[in-house]
ZADODREN-433663 format. One record per residue: x negated, y, z of N, C-alpha, C in turn; residue in one letter; residue number from 1. Coordinates in steps of 0.2 Angstrom, whole numbers, plus 5000, padded with zeros to 4 digits. Example, Ala and Ser with C-alpha at 12.3 -4.5 7.8 and 13.67 -1.06 7.14 Angstrom:
<pts>
  n_u  n_v  n_w ca_u ca_v ca_w  c_u  c_v  c_w res   n
 4934 4972 5039 4938 4978 5039 4934 4984 5039   A   1
 4936 4989 5035 4932 4995 5036 4936 5000 5039   S   2
</pts>
This chain:
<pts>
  n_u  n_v  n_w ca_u ca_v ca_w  c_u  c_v  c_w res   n
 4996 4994 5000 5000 5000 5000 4996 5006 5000   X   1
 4990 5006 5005 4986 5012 5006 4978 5009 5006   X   2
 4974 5008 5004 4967 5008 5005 4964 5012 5007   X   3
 4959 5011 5009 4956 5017 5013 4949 5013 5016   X   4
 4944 5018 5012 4937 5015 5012 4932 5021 5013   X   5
 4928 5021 5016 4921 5025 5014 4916 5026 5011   X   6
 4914 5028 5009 4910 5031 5003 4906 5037 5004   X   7
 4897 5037 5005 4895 5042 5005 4898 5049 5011   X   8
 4902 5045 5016 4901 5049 5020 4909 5055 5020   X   9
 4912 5052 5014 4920 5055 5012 4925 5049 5013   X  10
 4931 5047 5016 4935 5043 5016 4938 5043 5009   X  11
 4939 5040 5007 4944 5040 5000 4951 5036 5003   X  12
 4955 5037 5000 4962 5036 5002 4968 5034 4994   X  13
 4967 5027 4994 4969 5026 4988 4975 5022 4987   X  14
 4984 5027 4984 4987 5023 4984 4990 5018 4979   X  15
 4991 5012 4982 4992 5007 4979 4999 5002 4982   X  16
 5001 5006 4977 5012 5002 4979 5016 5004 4976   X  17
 5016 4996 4972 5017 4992 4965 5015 4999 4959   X  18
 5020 4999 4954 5016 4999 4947 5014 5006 4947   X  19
 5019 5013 4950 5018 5020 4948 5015 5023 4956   X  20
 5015 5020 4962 5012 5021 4969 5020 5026 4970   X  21
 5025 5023 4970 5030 5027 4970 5032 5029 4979   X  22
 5033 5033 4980 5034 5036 4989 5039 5033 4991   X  23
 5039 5028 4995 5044 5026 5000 5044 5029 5006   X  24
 5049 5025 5011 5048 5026 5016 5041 5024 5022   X  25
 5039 5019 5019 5032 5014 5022 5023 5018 5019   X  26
 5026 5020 5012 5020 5021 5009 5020 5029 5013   X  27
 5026 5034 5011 5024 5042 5017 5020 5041 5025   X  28
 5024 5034 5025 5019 5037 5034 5012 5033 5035   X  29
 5010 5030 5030 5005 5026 5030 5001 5033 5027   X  30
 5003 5037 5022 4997 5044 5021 4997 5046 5029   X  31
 5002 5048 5033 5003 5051 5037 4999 5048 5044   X  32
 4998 5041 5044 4994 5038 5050 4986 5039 5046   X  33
 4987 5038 5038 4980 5038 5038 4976 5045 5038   X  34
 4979 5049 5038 4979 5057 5038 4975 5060 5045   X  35
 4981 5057 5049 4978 5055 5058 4972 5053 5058   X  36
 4971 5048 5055 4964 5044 5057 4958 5047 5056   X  37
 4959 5050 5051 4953 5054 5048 4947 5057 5053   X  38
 4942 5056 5054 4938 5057 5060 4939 5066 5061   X  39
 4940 5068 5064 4941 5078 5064 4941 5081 5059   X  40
 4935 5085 5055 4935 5087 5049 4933 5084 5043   X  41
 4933 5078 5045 4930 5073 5038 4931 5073 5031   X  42
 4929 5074 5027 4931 5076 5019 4935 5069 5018   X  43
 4940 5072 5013 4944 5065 5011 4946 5067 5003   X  44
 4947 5061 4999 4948 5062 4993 4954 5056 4993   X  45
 4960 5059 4990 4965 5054 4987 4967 5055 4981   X  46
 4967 5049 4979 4968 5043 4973 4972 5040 4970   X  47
 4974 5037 4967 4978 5033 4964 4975 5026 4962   X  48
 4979 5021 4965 4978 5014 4960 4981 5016 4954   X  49
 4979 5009 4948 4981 5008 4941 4982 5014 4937   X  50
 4987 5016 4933 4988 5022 4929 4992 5027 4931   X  51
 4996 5027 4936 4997 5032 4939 4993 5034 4948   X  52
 4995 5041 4949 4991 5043 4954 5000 5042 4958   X  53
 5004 5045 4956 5009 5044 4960 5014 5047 4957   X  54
 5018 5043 4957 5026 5044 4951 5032 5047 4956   X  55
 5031 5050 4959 5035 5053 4966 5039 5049 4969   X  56
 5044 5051 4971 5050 5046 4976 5052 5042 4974   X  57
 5053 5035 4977 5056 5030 4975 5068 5031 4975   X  58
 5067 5034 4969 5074 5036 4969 5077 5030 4968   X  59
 5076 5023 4968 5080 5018 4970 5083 5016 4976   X  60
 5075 5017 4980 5078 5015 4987 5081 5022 4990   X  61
 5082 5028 4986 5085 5032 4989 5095 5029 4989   X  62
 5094 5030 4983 5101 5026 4979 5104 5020 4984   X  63
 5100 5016 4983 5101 5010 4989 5104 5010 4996   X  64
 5097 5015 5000 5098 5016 5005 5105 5021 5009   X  65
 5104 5028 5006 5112 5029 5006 5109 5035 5012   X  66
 5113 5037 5016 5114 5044 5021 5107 5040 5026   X  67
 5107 5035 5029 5105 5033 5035 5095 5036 5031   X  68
 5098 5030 5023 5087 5031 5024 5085 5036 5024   X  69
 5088 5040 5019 5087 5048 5016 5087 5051 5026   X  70
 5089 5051 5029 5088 5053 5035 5081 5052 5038   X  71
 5077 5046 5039 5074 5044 5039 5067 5047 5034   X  72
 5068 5045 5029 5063 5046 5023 5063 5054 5020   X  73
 5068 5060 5022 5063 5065 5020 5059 5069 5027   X  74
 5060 5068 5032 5057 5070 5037 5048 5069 5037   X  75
 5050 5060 5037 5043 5057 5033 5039 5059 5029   X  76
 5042 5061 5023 5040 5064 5016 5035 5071 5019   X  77
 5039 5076 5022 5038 5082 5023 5032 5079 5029   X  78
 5033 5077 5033 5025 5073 5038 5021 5073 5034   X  79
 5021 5068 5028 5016 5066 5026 5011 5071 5020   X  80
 5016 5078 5016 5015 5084 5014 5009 5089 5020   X  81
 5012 5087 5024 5011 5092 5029 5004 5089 5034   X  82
 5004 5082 5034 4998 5079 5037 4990 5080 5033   X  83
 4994 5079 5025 4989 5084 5020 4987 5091 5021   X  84
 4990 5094 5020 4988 5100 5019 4987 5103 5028   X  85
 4989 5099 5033 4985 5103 5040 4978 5100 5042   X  86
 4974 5094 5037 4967 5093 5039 4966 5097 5038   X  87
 4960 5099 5044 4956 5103 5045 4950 5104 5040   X  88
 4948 5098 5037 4943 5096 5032 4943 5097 5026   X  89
 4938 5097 5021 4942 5096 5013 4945 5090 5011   X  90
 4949 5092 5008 4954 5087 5004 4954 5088 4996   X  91
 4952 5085 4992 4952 5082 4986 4955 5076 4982   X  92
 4959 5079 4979 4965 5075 4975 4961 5071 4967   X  93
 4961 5067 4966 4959 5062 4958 4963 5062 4957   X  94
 4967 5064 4951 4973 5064 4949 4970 5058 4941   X  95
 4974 5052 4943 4971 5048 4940 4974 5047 4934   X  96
 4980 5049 4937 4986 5047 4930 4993 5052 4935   X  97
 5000 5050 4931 5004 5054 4931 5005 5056 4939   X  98
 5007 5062 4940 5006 5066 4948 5014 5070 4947   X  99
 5019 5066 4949 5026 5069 4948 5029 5068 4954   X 100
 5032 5074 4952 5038 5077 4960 5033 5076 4966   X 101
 5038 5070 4971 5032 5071 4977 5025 5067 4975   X 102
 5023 5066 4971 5017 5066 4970 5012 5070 4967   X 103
 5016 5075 4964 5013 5083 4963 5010 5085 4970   X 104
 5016 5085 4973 5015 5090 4980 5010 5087 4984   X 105
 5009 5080 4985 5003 5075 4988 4997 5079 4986   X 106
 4997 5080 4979 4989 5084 4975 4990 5090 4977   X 107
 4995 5095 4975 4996 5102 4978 4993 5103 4986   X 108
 4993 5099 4992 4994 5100 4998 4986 5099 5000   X 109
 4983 5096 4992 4975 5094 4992 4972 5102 4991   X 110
 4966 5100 4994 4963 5110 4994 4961 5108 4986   X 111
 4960 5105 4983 4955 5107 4977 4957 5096 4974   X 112
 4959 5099 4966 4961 5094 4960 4961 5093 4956   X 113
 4957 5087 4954 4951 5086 4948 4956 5082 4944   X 114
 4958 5081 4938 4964 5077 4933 4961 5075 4929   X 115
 4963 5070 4926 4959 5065 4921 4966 5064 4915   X 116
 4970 5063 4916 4976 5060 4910 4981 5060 4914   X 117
 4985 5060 4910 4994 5059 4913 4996 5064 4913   X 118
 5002 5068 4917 5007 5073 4917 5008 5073 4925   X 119
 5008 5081 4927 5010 5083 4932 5013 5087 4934   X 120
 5020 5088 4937 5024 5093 4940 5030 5091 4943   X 121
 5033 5095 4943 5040 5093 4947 5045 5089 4942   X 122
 5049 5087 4947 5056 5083 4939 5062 5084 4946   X 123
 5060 5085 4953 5066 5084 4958 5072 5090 4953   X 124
 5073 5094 4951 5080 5096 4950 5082 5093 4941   X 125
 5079 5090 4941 5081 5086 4936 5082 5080 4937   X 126
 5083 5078 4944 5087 5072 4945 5094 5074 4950   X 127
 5093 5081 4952 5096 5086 4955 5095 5085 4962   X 128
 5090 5085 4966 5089 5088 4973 5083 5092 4972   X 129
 5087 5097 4979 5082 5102 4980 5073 5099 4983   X 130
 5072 5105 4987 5066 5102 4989 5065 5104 4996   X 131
 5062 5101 5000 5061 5102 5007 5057 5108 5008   X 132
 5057 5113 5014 5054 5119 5014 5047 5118 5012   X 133
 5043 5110 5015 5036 5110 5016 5033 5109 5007   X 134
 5035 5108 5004 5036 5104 4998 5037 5112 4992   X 135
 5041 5116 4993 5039 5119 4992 5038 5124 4992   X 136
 5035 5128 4997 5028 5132 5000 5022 5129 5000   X 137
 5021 5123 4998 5015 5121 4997 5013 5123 4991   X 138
 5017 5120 4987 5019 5123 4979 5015 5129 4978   X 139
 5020 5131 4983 5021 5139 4980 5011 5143 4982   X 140
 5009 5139 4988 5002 5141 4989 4998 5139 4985   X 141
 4998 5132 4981 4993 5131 4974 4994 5134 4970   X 142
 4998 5135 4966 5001 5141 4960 5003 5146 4960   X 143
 5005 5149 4964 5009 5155 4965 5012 5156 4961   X 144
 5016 5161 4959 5021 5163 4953 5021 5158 4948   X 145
 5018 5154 4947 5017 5146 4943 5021 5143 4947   X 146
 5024 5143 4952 5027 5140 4956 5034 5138 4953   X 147
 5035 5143 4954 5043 5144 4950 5045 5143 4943   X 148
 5040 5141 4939 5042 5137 4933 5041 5133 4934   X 149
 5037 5129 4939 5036 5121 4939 5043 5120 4941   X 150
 5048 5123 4947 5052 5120 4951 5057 5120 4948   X 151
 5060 5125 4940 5066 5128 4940 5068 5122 4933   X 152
 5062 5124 4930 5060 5119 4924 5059 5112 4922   X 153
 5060 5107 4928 5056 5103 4927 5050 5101 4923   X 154
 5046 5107 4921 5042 5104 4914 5035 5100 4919   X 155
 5037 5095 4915 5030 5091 4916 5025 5092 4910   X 156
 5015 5093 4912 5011 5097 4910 5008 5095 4909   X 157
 5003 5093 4907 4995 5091 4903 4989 5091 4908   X 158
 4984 5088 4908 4979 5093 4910 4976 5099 4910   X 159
 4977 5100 4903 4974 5108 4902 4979 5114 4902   X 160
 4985 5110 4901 4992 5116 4905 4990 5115 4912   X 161
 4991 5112 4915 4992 5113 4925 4983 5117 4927   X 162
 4978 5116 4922 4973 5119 4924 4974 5128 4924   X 163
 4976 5128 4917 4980 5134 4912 4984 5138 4922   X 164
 4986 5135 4923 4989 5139 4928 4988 5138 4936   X 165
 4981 5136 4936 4980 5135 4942 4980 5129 4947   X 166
 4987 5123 4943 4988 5117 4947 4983 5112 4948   X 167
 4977 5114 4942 4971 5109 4942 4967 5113 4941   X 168
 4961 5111 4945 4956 5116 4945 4951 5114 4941   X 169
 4950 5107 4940 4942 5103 4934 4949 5097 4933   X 170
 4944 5096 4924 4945 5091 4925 4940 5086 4921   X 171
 4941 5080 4922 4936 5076 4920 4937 5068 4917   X 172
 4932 5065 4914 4935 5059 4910 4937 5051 4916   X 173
 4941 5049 4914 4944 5043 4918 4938 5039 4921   X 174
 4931 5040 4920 4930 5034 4922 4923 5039 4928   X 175
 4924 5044 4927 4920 5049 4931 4925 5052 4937   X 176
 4930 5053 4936 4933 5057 4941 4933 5055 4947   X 177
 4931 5050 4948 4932 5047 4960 4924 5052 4959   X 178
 4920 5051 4954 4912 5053 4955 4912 5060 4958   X 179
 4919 5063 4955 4918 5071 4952 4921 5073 4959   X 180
 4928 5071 4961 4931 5070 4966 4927 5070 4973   X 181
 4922 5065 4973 4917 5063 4979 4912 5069 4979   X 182
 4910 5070 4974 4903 5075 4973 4907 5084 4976   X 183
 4914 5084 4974 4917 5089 4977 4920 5090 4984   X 184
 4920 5084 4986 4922 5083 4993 4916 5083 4999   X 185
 4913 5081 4996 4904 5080 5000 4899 5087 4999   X 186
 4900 5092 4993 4899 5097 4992 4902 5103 5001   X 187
 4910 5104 4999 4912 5106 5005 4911 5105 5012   X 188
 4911 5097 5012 4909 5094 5019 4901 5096 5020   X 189
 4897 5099 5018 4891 5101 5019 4892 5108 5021   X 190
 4897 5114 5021 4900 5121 5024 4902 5119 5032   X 191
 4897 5122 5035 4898 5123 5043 4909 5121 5046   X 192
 4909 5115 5047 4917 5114 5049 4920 5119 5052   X 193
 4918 5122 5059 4923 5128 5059 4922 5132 5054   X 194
 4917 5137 5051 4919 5140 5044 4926 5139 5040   X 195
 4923 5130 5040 4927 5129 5033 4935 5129 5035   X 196
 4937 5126 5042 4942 5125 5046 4946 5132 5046   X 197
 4943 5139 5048 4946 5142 5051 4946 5147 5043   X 198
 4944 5146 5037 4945 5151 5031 4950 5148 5029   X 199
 4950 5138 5030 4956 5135 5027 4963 5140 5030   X 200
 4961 5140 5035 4968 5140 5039 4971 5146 5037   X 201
 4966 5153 5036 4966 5159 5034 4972 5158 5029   X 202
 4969 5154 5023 4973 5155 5015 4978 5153 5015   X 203
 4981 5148 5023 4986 5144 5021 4991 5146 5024   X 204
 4989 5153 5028 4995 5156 5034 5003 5158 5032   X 205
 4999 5161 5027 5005 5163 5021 5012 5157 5021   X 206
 5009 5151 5018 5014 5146 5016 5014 5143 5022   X 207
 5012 5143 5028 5012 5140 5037 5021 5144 5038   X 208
 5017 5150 5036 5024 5155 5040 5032 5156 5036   X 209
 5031 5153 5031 5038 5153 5027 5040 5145 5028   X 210
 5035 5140 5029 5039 5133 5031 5042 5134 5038   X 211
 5039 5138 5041 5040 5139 5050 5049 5143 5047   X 212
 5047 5148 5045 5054 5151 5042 5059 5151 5039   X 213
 5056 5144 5036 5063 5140 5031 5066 5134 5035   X 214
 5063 5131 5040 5064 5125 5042 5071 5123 5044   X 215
 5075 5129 5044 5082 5126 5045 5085 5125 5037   X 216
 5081 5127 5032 5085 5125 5026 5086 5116 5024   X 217
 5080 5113 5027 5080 5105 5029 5085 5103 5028   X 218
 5090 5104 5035 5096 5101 5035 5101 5100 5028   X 219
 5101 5108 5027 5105 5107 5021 5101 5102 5013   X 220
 5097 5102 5013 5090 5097 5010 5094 5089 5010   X 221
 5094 5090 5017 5095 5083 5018 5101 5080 5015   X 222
 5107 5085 5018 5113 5084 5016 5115 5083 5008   X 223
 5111 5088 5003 5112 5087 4995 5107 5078 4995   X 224
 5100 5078 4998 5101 5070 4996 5104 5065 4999   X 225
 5109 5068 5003 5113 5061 5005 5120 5061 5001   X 226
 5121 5065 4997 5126 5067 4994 5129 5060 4988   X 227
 5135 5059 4989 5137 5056 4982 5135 5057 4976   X 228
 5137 5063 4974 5135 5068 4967 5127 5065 4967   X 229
 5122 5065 4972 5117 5065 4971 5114 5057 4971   X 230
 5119 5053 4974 5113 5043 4974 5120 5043 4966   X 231
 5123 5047 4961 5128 5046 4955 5123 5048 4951   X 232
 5119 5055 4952 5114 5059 4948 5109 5053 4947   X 233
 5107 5050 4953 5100 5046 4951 5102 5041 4949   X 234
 5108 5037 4950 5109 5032 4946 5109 5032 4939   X 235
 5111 5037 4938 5112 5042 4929 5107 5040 4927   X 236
 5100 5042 4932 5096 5045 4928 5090 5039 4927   X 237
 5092 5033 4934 5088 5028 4932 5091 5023 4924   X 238
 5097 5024 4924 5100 5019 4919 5097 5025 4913   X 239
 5096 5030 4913 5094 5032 4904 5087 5031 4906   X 240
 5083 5029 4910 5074 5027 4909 5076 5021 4907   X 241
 5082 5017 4909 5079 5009 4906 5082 5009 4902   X 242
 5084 5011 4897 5088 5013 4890 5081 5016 4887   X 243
 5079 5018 4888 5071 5022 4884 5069 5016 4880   X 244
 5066 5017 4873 5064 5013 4869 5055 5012 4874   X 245
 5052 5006 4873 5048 5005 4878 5041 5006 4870   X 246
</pts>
């Protein structure tokens, strides 16, 4: 589900659950435990198994599960966003392959994102849910005013588009990027830790004090994914993917 190994002194953190590393319930809080473990400021780099880095939410077991998991799973979600982006350390995202919805956000909540292939941004209002406050004020910290086409538009983007706007800062070829990844993460990790700790925390105040601000929009969050209209949407929307000519 999560691998997690070390390397030159940076943890890597690589998900691995089944074909797209698609966000369950099991898989957000295993970021979220392994996020904790992380020795204080330790540099971490996440990854992706196989071809994608992470194809967002598993909208079947949201469909499946119904008011009770959605209740459970986006608090998790918003944990495991937020367990990223409050390490104190660098964080570095390989964006291996596809990085959609909340697997956008997983790389967004990363200080710095190096892409290799595949398509990155959002697709939640194009299955029609909104977005949890942390989710998007992260967003909104990686891109700024790019923010707001990614959320409104669903467009999923290229490597040299998400660079184009800020969402990816390098990118590099498939079989170099953990290299690129690591050599960026161990760079950092070499800047005096409180320095590095306390300028992070500086750039992140902004988007700290709007999730603190927004946090009562959650509920209503919750309430649209627990919605009829919304486990109808996503059934809609998984029956036209498996309709798709392959």
């Amino acid at each position: 589900m999560l691998d997690v190994e070390q390397r030159s002194g940076v943890t890597i953190m690589r998900l691995s659950h089944g074909k797209v590393n698609a966000l369950d319930l099991e898989l957000v809080r295993a970021i979220a435990a392994a996020m904790r473990d992380v020795p204080g400021t330790g540099a971490v780099v996440i990854t992706g198994a196989g071809a994608a880095f992470s194809a967002g939410v598993d909208l079947q077991r949201i469909a499946d599960g119904g008011e009770s998991y959605v209740r459970e799973f986006l608090p998790a979600l918003s944990a495991a966003f937020m367990a990223i982006f409050d390490h104190p350390g660098p964080v570095v995202a390989a964006v291996n392959g596809h990085a959609i919805a909340g697997g956008c956000v997983i790389a967004a909540a990363c200080d710095l994102r190096v892409m290799a292939q595949g398509k990155i941004g959002l697709a939640e209002l194009s299955v029609g849910v909104a977005f949890p406050a942390s989710a998007m004020e992260i967003m909104r910290h990686a891109t700024g005013p790019a923010a707001g086409r990614l959320a409104l538009t669903a467009e999923l983007l290229d490597a040299a588009h998400a660079q184009a706007i800020g969402l990816v800062h390098d990118i590099d070829k498939p079989d170099t990027l953990l290299d690129s990844a690591l050599d960026q993460a161990g760079k950092m990790g070499r800047i005096p830790a409180d320095v590095f700790s306390f300028s992070k925390r500086q750039l992140q105040q902004p988007a700290r004090d709007r999730i603190a601000a927004l946090s009562h929009d959650d509920e209503a969050v919750l309430e649209m994914w627990s919605s009829a209209r919304t486990r109808n949407g996503i059934a809609a929307y998984l029956n036209a993917l498996r309709q798709r000519p392959r």
